[in-house]
C-alpha positions in Angstrom: -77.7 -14.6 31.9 -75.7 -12.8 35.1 -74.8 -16.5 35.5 -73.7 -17.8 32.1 -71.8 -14.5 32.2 -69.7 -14.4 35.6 -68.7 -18.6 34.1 -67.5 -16.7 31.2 -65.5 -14.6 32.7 -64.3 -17.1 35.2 -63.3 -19.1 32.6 -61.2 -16.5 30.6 -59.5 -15.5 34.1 -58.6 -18.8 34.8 -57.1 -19.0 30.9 -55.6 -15.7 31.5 -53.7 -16.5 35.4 -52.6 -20.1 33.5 -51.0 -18.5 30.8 -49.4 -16.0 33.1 -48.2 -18.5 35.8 -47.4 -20.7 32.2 -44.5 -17.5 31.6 -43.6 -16.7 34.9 -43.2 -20.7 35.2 -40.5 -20.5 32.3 -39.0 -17.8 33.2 -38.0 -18.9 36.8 -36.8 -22.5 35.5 -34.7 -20.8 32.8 -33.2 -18.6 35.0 -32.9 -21.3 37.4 -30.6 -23.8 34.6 -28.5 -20.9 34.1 -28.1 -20.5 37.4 -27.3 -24.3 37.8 -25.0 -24.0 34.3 -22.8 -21.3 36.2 -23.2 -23.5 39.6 -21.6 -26.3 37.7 -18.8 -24.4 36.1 -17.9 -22.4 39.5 -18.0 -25.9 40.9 -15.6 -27.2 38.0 -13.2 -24.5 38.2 -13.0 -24.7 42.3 -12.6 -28.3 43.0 -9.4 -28.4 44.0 -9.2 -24.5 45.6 -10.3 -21.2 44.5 -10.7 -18.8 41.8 -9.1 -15.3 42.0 -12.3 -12.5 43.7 -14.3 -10.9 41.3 -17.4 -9.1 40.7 -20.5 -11.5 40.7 -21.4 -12.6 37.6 -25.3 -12.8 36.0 -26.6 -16.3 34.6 -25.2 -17.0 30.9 -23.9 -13.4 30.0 -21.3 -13.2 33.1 -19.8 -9.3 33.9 -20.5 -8.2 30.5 -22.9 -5.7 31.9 -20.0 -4.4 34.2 -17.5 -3.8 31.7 -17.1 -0.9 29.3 -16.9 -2.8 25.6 -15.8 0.5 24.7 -13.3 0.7 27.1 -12.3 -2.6 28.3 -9.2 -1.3 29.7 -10.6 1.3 32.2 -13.2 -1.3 33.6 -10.0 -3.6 34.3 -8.5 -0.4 36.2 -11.8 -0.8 38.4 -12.0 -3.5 38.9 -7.9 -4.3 39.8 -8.4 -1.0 43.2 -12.0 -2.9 44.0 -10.3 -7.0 43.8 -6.2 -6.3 44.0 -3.8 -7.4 41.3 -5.4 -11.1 40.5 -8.9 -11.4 39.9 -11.7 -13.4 38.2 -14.2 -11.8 35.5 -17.0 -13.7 33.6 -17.0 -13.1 29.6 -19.9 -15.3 29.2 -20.0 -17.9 31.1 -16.6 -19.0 31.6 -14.1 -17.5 34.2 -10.9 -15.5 33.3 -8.4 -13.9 35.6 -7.3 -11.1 35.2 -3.7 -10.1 35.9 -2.8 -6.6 36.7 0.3 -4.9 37.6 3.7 -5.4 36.9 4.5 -8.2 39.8 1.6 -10.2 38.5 2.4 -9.8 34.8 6.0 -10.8 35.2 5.4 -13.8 37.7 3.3 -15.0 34.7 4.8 -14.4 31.5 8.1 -14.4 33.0 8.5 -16.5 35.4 6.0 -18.8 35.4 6.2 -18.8 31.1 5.8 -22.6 30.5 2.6 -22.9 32.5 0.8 -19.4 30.9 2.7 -20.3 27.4 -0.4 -20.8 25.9 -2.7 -19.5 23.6 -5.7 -18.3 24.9 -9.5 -18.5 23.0 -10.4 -15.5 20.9 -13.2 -16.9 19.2 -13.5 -14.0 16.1 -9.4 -15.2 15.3 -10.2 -18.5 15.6 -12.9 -19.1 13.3 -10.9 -17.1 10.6 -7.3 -18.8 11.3 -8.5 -22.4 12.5 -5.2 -22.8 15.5 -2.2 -22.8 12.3 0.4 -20.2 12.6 2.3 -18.7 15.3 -0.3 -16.2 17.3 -3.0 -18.2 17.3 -1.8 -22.0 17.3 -1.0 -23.9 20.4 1.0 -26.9 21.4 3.5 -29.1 19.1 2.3 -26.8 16.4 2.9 -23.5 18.2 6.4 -24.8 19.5 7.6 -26.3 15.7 5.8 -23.1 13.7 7.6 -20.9 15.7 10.9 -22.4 16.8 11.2 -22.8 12.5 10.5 -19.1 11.6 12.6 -17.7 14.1 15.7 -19.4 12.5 14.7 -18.7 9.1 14.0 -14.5 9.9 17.3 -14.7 11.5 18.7 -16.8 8.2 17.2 -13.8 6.1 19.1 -11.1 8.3 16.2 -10.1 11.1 18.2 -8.5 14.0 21.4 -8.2 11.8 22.7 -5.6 9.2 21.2 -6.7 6.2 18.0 -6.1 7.3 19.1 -3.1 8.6 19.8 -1.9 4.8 16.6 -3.1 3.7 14.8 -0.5 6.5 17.2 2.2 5.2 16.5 1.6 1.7 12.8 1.6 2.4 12.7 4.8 4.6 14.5 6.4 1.7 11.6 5.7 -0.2 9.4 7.0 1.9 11.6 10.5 2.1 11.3 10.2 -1.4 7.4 9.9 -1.0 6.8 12.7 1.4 9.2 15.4 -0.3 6.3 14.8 -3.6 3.6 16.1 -0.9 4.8 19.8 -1.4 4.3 20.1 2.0 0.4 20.1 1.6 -1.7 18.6 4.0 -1.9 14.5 4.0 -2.7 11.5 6.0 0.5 9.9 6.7 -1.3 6.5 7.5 -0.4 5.4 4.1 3.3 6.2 3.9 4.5 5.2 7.1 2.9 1.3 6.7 4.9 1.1 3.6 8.2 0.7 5.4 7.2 -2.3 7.7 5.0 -4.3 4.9 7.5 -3.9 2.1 10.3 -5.0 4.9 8.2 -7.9 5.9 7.3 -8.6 1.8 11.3 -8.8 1.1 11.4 -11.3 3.9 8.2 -13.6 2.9 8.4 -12.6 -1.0 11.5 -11.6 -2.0 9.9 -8.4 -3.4 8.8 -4.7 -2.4 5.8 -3.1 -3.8 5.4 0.2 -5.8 3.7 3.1 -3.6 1.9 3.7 -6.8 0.6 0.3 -6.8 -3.8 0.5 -5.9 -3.3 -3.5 -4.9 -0.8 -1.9 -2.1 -2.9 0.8 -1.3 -6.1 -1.8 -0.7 -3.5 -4.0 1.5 -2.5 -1.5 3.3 -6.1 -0.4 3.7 -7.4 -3.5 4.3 -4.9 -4.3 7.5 -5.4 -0.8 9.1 -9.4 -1.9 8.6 -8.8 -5.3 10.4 -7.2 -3.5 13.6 -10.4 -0.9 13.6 -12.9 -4.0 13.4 -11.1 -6.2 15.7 -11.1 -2.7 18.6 -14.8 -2.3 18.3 -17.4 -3.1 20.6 -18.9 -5.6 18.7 -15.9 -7.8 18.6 -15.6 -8.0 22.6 -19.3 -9.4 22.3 -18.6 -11.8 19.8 -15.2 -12.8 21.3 -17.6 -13.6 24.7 -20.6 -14.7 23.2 -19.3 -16.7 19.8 -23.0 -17.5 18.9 -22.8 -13.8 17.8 -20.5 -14.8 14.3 -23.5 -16.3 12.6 -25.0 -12.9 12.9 -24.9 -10.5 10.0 -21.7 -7.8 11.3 -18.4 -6.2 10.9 -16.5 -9.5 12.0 -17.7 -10.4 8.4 -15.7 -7.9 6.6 -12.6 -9.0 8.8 -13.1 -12.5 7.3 -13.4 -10.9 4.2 -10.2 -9.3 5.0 -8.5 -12.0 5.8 -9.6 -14.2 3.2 -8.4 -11.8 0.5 -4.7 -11.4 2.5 -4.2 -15.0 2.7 -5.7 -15.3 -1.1 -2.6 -12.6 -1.8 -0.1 -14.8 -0.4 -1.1 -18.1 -1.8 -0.9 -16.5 -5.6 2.7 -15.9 -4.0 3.1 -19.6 -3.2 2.0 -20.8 -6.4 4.6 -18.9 -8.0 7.2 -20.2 -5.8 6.5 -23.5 -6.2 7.1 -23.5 -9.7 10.3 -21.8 -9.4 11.5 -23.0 -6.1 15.7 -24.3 -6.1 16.1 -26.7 -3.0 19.3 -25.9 -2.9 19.3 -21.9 -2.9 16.1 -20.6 -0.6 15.5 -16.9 -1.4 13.3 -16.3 1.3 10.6 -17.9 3.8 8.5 -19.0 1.3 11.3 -21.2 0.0 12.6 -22.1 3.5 9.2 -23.7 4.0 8.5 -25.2 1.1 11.4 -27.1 1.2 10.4 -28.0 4.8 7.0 -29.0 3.5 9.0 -31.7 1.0 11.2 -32.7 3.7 8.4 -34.0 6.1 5.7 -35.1 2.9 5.6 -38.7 4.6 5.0 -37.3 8.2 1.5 -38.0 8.9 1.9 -35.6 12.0 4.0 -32.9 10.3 3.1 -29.4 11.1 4.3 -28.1 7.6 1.5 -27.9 5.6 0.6 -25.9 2.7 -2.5 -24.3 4.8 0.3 -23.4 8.1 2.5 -21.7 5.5 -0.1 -19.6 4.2 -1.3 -18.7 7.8 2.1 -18.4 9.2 2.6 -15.9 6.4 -0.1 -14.3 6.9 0.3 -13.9 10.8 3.9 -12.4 9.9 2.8 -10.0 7.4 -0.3 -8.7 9.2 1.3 -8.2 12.3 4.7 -6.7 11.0 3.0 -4.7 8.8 0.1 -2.9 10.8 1.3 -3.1 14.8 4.8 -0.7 13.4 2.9 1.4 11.1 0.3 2.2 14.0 3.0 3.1 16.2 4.4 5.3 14.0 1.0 7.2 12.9 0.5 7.6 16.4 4.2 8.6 17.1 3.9 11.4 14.9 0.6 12.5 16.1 2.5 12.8 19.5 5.2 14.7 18.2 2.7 17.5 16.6 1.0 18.0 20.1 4.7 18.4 21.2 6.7 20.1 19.0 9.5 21.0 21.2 10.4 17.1 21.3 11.0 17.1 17.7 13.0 19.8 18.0 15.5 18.4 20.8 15.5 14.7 18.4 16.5 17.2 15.8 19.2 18.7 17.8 20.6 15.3 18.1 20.5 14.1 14.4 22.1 17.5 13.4 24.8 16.6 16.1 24.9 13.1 15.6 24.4 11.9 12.0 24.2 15.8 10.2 22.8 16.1 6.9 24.7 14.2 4.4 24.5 10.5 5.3 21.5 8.0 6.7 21.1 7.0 9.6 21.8 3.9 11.1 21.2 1.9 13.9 25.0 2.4 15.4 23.7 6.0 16.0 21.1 4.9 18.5 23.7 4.4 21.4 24.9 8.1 20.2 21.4 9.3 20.3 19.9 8.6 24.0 16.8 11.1 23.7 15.6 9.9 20.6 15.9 6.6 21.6 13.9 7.8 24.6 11.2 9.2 22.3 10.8 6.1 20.9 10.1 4.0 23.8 7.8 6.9 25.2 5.7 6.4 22.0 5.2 2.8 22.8 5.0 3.1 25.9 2.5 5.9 25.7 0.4 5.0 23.1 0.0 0.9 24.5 -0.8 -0.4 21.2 -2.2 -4.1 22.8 -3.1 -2.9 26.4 -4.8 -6.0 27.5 -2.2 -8.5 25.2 -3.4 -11.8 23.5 -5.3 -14.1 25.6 -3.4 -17.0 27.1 -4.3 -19.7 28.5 -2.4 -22.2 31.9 -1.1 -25.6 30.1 -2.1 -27.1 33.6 -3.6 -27.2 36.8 -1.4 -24.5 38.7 -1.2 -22.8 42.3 -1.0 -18.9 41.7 0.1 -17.2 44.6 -3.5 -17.8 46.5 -5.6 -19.5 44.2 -6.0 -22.6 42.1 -6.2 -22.0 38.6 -7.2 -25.1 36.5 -5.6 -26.2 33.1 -7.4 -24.4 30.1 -8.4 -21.3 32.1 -8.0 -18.2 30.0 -5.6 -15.4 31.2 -5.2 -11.9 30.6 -2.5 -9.6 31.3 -2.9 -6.0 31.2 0.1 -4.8 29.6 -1.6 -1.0 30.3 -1.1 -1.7 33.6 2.7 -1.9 33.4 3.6 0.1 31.0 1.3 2.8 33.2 2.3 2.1 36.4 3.0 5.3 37.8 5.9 4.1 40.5 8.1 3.4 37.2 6.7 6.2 35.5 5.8 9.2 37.2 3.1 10.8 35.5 2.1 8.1 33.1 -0.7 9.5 31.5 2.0 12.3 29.8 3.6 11.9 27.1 7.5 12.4 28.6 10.3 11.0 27.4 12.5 11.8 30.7 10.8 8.5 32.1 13.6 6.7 29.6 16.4 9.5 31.1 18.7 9.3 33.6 19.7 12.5 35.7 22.6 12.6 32.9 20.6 12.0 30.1 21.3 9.1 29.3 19.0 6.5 28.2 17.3 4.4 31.5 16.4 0.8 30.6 13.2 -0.3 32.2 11.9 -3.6 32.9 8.7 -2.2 33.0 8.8 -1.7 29.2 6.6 -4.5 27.7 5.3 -2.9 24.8 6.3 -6.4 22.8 5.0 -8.5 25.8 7.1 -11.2 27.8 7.9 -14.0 28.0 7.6 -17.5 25.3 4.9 -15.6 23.5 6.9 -12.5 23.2 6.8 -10.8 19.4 8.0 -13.0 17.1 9.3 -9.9 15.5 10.7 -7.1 18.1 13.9 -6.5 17.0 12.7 -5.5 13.3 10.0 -3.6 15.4 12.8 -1.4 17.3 15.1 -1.0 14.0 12.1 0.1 12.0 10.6 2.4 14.2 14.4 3.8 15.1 15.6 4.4 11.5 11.8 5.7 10.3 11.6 8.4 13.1 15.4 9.7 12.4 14.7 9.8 8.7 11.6 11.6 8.5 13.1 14.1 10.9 16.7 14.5 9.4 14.8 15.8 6.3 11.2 17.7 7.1 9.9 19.5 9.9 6.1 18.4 11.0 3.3 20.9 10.9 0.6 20.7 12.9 -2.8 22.1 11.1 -4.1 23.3 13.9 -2.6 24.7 17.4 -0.8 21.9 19.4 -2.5 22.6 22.2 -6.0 22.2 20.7 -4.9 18.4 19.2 -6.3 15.4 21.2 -4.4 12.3 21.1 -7.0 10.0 23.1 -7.2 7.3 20.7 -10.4 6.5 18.4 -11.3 3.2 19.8 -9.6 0.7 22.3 -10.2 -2.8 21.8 -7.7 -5.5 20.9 -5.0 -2.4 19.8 -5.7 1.6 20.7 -6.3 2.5 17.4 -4.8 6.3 16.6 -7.5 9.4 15.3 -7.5 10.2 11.7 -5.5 13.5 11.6 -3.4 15.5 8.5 -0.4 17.5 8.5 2.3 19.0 6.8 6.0 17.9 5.6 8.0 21.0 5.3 11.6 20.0 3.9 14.6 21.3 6.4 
């Protein structure tokens, strides 16, 4: 009995160390493939030289551990005084350095452009856009999509006076809009992205939208919701492990987004076609349709139906929510520090006085508001880390030897926070723009629309929107803060792709 008993137990000890040794077993040989997975790629990317320093990375999920998702942009600030100004992270399982600092942002972008012109992966964009358009394409595409909307923007008056009347027409509007508020308590989110998208909707469409109109509102809406998905969390995950996007999540309701945006602009196609005149474009629409005939037997043609709805779609998003953000946030600004507004109101009374717009010939007039405005952007950082890129070929970077394909990023934060051009950049001043004379102080620092070939398609509208919006609002209400100035945070809601401003009301009290 003793005996049959101490076999039986044997027996189930023996089971029980097999199964254990059985786990254990798997364990060690899959951490051991991951181990030889990374070997290989560290191998791969170091054949010919070395990567930039960087933290050691962990089998299959890289430095994710080490970097703030929430913050992405203060774990690169570590990281830049621990490594120096060039250095390697792992997002996953594949390397990308890191560039920090204004020397090693400008010898990329700048000049170095054609060999970090491209595009780098961002896997949540490029399962929703498929590599057509301008942000997110690369190559012949890239070079032909862009080249091609540049001429027609300028064709349809971007950078020149007509488009200047547009923006004035526009911020009338929004005058309009705000003097029906009473002077009660709103969210200006709303009002202030109806300038940029109805500017940006006479360009593509050749037509404005109502502020009444509840399809506007849901646009509107529905792009301020795309730049609060894309600056979560959740996104930086996906973006490193794209496995994630089969997952039920938010990146779902971008697509959703996205999908109804581009849906917007095809019904806006259709139309077109059926009325379109060869021979008299209205706006880009036309101009690319008619491309689109032009190269119908080009097998390898870039103008397709799909490229103009997402180059439409690239144009209107980003035109539409990157100066509305700005300008939310600009206002916020000016409510934690009213005694700004009230010097940029000195300046209009002096400059433009009461009974006529302004315009943008009244910028050069106007240095401190002019300095306000590139404080805000500077301030604020609206894409601190940029759009990935990527090096078109196997280059030599100062050190170390960075293979074709590697992605890049470039901390725009870092430059347009660099406290040797700006002295005290975490405040909100708008004497780093100001000479000793007061005059306005260009800065080559300023890279709030990036550098270099991938620069914003878009920047001058950018600068004449934000110009003529601010000196509008200001020419005609005072802002009240609901609660005291000193008591308003302006530490932005989430940080992620963009700095995404806090919800926040005030008042419009008519001067």
């Amino acid at each position: 009995m003793c005996a049959l008993f101490i076999e039986a137990l044997g027996s189930k000890l023996s089971i029980a160390l097999t199964q254990s040794l059985s786990t254990d077993l798997l364990i060690l040989l899959g951490l051991g493939l991951s181990g030889l997975v990374l070997l290989s790629l560290w191998k791969g990317n170091s054949v010919k030289g070395k990567l930039p320093p960087g933290p050691t990375p962990l089998p299959i999920i890289g430095n994710i551990l080490q970097l703030n998702t929430k913050n992405i942009v203060k774990s690169l600030s570590i990281l830049a005084k621990n490594y120096g100004p060039v250095f390697t992270v792992y997002l996953g399982m594949r390397p990308t350095v890191v560039l920090y600092g204004y020397k090693a942002v400008k010898e990329a972008l700048v000049d170095r452009a054609e060999e970090f012109g491209g595009r780098g992966s961002f896997p949540v964009m490029d399962k929703a856009i498929q590599g057509l358009g301008i942000v997110f394409s690369n190559g012949e595409r890239w070079k032909q999509t862009r080249r091609f909307s540049l001429i027609v923007l300028r064709n349809m008056g971007m950078g020149k006076k007509t488009i200047e009347d547009k923006i004035q027409e526009e911020a009338l509007c929004l005058v309009e809009a705000l003097k029906k508020t009473n002077g009660s308590p709103c969210d200006p989110s709303f009002l202030l992205a109806c300038v940029p998208c109805n500017v940006i909707s006479s360009i593509i469409f050749q037509n404005r939208f109502d502020y009444s109109d509840q399809k506007f509102h849901a646009l509107i809406e529905s792009f301020h919701d795309n730049l609060r998905i894309l600056s979560t969390s959740w996104i930086q995950l996906c973006n490193a492990f794209p496995a994630l996007l089969y997952l039920p999540g938010s990146h779902n309701k971008l697509f959703k987004n996205i999908a109804h945006q581009k849906n917007i602009i095809l019904e806006k196609v259709k139309e077109h076609k059926e009325a379109l005149d060869p021979s008299n474009p209205q706006d880009f629409i036309d101009y690319f349709l008619i491309q689109v005939e032009k190269e119908k037997y080009n097998k390898q043609s870039e103008f397709t139906m799909d490229n103009l709805i997402t180059t439409c779609w690239d144009v209107f998003s980003a035109g539409t929510e990157t100066t509305s953000t700005t300008m939310t946030y600009g206002l916020l600004l000016l409510l934690k520090h009213p005694e700004i507004s009230v010097k940029i109101q000195e300046e209009i009374q002096r400059v433009i006085g009461r009974h006529r717009s302004p315009s943008m010939q009244d910028r050069s007039s106007m240095p401190y508001t002019d300095a306000v405005v590139h404080e805000i952007q500077r301030y604020i950082d609206i894409l601190p880390i940029n759009m990935p890129h990527v090096v078109t070929k196997d280059i030599q970077f100062r050190d170390y030897f960075i293979t074709k394909g590697t992605k890049i990023l470039t901390s725009l934060n870092s430059v347009l926070h660099d406290e040797k051009a700006f002295p005290n950049p975490e405040q909100f001043d708008p004497s780093h723009f100001l000479d000793a004379s007061g005059n306005f102080k260009k800065s080559d620092h300023f890279m709030a629309f990036s550098a270099g070939k991938r620069v914003c398609l878009g920047e001058s509208l950018a600068r004449m929107e934000l110009f003529l919006v601010l000196t509008h609002i200001l020419q005609n209400f005072t802002l009240k803060s609901l609660v005291d100035p000193q008591d308003i945070d302006t530490s932005p809601a989430a940080i992620g792709i963009g700095s995404v401003p806090p919800l926040y009301e005030l008042c419009f009290i008519p001067v």
